[in-house]
N, C-alpha and C positions, 0 to 999 in steps of 0.2 A: 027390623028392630034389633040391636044390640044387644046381645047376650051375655049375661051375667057372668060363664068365664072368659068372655073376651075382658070385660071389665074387670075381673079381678088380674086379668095377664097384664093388661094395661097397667094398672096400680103397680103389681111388682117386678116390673120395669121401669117404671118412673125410680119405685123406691130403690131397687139397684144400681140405677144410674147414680143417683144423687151417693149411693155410698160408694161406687167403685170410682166416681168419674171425681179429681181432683185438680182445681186450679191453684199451681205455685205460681208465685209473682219472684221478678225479677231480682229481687236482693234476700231467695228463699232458696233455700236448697231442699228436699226430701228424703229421708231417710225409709225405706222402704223394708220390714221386716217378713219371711215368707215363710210362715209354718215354723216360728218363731229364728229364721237365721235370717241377716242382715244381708242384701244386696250388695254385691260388689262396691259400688259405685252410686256417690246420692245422683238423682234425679232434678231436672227442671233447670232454667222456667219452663212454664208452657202448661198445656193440658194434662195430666198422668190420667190413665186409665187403670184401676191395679184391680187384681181376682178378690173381690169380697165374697167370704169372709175370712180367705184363704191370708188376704196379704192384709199388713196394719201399715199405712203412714204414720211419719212423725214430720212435721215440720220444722227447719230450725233458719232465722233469720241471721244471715250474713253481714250484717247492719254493724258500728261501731256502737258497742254501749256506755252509755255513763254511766258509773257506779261511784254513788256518793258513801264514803265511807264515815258511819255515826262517829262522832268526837269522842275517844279512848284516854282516859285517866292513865299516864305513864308517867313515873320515876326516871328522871335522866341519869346520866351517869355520874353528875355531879349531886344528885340526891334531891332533885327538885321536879316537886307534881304538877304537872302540866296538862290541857287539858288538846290534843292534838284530831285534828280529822284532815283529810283528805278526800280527792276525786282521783277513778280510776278510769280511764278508757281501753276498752279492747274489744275483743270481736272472735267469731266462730271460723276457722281457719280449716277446718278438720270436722264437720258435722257428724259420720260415723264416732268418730273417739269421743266426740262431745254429748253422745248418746250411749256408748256403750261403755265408755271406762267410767262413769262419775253419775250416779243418780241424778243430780242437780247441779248442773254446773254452773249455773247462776247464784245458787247459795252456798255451792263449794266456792267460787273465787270472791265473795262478798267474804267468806269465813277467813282463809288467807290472805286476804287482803287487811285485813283486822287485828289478826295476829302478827302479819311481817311489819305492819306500822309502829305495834308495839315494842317489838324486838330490834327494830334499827333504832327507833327514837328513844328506846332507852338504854344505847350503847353508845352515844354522843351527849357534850353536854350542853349547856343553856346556850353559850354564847352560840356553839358552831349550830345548833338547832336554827336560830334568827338572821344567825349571819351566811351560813351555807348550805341553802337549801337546794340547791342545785345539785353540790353533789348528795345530799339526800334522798333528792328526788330520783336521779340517776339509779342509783343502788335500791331503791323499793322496785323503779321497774324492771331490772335486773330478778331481783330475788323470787317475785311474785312471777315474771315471765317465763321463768325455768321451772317453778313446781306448778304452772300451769299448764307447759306444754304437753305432759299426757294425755290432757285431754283436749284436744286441739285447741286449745285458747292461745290467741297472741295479744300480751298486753303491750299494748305502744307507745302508753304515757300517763306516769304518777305524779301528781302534784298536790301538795302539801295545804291545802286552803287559808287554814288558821290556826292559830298557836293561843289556848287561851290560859293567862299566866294568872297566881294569887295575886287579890289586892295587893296584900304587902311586898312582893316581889317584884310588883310594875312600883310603885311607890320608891324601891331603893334601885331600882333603875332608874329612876329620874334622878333622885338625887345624885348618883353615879356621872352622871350624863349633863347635869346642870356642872357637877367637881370639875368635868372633863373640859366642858366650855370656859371655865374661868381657868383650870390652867393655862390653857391655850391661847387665851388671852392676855395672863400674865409672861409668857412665852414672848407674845409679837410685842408687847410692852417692850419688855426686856431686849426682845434685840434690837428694836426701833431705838432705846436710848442708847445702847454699845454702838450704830449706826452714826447715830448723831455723835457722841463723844469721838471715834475716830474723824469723824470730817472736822471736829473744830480741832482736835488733835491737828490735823493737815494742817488746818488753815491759821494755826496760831506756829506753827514751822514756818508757814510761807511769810509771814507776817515778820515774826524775827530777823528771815532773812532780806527784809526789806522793807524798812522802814517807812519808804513811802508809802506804802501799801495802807500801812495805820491812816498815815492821814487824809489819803484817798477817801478811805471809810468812814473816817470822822466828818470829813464835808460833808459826805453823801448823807450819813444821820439827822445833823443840821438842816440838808433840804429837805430832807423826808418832814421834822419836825416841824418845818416852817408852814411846811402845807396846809397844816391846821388850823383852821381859823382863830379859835384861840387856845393860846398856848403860850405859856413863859417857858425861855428857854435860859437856862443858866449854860453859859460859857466861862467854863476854866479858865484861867490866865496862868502860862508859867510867872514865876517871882521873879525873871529877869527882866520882865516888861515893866514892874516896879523900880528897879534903877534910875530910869530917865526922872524920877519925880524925887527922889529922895536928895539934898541937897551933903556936898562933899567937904568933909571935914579935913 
């Protein structure tokens, strides 16, 4: 018969195992505290065994995260409220620093990320905000990557999602934008007739200098005309072809 301090030994060794004995998985690092000072070096993967209740783990996953950054009410440089958010991706590089220098590093780089979004997009103006976002985007992962690095964060890529602009400020961008496509149009107008004017320009040189040329072209009109099924065609007469009929005094 089984003896009630075997069973209570049994019990607390199950319950020791379960708190000394730890599985990290492979894209985890462990963070191991011992009588409150941090272990050299994190641990895992694999099984960790650590001295409970002498040691504490901290888990921290190695993983790339998305961090959607909420849409920030900002003043451009040109004095126009916009309503701007962005996506951050980065990841744990340094699990010690990312435990010991920064309470939450997850809501420290959500917080910095919020404020450096603010402060670049409201030192550029409308146009370069729509038209150059690239180097925007550059310069946020620059900014946000260097006051992260304390605490082992590497951010690797900021992008800019959406720009959302006043009614009335998308409205006289159209208009802007409709002015731009009709110049442009009166533009290729304009040089397509300067085009055409210099070719008849040639072609009434060529002509001058060679009279047959004219009547080349006059026949040719005549057959084009005639092609027609119906069609009146009036043909000129010089006045000297009236002589033969007029009688001589």
């Amino acid at each position: 018969m089984i003896s009630f301090p075997f069973i209570v030994l049994v019990i607390f060794v199950l319950f020791y195992i379960s708190k000394a004995a730890h599985i990290v998985y492979e894209y985890e690092k462990a963070v191991i505290f011992r009588l409150g000072r941090v272990l050299k070096k994190p641990w895992g993967p694999g099984l960790i065994v650590v001295l409970w209740p002498i040691d504490r783990i901290v888990k921290i996953s190695l993983r790339t995260v998305t961090l959607d950054v909420p849409p920030q009410d900002i003043i451009t440089k040109d004095n126009v409220s916009v309503k701007v958010n962005a996506v951050v991706y980065y990841r744990v590089i340094d699990p010690i620093k990312a435990i010991t220098e920064v309470v939450d590093y997850e809501f420290a780089t959500s917080q910095i990320s919020q404020t450096t979004l603010r402060s670049v997009v409201g030192q550029v103006e409308l146009d370069e905000l729509l038209s150059n976002r690239e180097k925007i985007n550059t310069s946020l992962q620059e900014i946000i990557d260097r006051q992260t690095d304390p605490w082992g964060i590497k951010v690797s890529l900021v992008e800019i999602k959406h720009v959302d602009l006043p009614q009335e400020m998308q409205r006289a961008m159209a208009r802007q934008a409709e002015a731009e496509r009709e110049r442009r149009a009166k533009v290729i107008a304009a040089e397509g007739e300067l085009q055409a004017a210099d070719k008849l320009k040639k072609a009434a040189e060529i002509i001058a200098d060679n009279p047959m040329a004219l009547q080349m072209r006059y026949l040719q009109t005549l057959v084009e005309m005639s092609s027609e099924k119906s069609s009146t065609v009036v043909v000129p007469l010089p006045l000297e072809f009236f002589k033969f009929f007029t009688k001589k005094e």
